[in-house]
C-alpha positions as CSV (number, residue, x, y, z in Angstrom):
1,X,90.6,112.4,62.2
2,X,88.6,113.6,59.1
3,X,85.4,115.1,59.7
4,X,83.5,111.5,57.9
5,X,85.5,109.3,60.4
6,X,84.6,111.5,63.2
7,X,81.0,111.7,62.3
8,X,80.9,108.1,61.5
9,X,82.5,108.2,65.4
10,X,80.2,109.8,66.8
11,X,77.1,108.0,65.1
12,X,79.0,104.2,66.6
13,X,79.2,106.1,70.4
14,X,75.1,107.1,69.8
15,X,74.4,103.5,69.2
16,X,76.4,102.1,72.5
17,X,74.9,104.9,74.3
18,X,71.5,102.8,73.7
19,X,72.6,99.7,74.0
20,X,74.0,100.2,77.5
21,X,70.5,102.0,78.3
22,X,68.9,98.6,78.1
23,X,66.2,98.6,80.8
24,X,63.9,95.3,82.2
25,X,60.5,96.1,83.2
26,X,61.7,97.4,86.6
27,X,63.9,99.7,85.5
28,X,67.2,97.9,86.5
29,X,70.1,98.3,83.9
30,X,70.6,95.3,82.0
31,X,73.3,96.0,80.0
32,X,76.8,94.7,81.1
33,X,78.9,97.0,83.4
34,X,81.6,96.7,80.5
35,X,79.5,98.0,77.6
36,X,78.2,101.1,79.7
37,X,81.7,102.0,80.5
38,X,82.6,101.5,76.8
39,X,80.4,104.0,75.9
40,X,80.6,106.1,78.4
41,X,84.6,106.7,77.6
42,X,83.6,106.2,73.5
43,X,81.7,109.1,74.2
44,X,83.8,111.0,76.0
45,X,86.6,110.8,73.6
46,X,84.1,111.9,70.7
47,X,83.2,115.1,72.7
48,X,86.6,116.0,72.9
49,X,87.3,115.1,69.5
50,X,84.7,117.1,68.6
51,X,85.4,120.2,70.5
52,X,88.9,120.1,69.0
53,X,88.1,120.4,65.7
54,X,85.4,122.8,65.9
55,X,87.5,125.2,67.8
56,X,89.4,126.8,64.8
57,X,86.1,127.1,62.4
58,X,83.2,127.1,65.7
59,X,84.5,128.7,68.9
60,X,80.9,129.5,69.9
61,X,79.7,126.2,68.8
62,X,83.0,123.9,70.3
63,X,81.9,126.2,74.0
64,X,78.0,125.0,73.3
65,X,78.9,121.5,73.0
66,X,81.5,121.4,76.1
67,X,79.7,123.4,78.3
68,X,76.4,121.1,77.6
69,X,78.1,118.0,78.2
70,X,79.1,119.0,81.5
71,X,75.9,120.3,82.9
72,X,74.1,117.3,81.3
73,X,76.8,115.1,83.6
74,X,76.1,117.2,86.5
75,X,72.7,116.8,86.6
76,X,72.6,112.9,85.6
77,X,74.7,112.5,89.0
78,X,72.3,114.6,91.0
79,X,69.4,112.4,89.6
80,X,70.7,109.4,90.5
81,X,71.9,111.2,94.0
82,X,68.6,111.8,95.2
83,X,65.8,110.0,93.2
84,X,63.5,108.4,95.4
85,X,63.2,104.8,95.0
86,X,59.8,104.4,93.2
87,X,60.9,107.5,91.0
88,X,58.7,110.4,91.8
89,X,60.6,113.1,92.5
90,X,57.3,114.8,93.2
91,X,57.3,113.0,96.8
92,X,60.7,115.3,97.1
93,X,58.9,118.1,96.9
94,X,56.3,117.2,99.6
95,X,53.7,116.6,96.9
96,X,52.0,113.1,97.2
97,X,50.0,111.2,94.7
């Protein structure tokens, strides 16, 4: 994939990505289970994509990328592990407001 298609890629995955945040007032997803797993394997693909063709010019840069991805995975996953149901994680803490 040329570097246009892939940016052009990459701009399409950014767009699902919002469109499966959709939120109501409550904060319940309302996007369909479909489109978040669309984008969530869209985007997958693109961050591998990406890392392979940065790793002959960008070593540095392709590591970056890869390594960021999987912290910022890690620690949506422990967010949605232990968030308290009205969202403060402040009352984790023993701090209450």
């Amino acid at each position: 994939m040329k570097n246009k298609a892939l940016a052009i890629f990459g701009i399409g995955t950014y767009i699902l990505s919002v469109l499966s945040s959709a939120e109501d007032l409550k904060g319940n997803s309302t996007a369909p289970i479909i489109l978040i797993a669309i984008s969530g394997i869209a985007t997958a693909v693109f961050i591998i994509m990406a890392v392979v063709r940065l790793w002959k010019e960008a070593k540095g840069v392709s590591i970056a990328l890869a390594s960021s991805t999987v912290i910022l995975f890690i620690f949506s996953v422990i967010k949605g592990a232990v968030s308290p149901p009205n969202g403060s994680l402040m009352q984790l803490w023993g701090h209450h407001t």
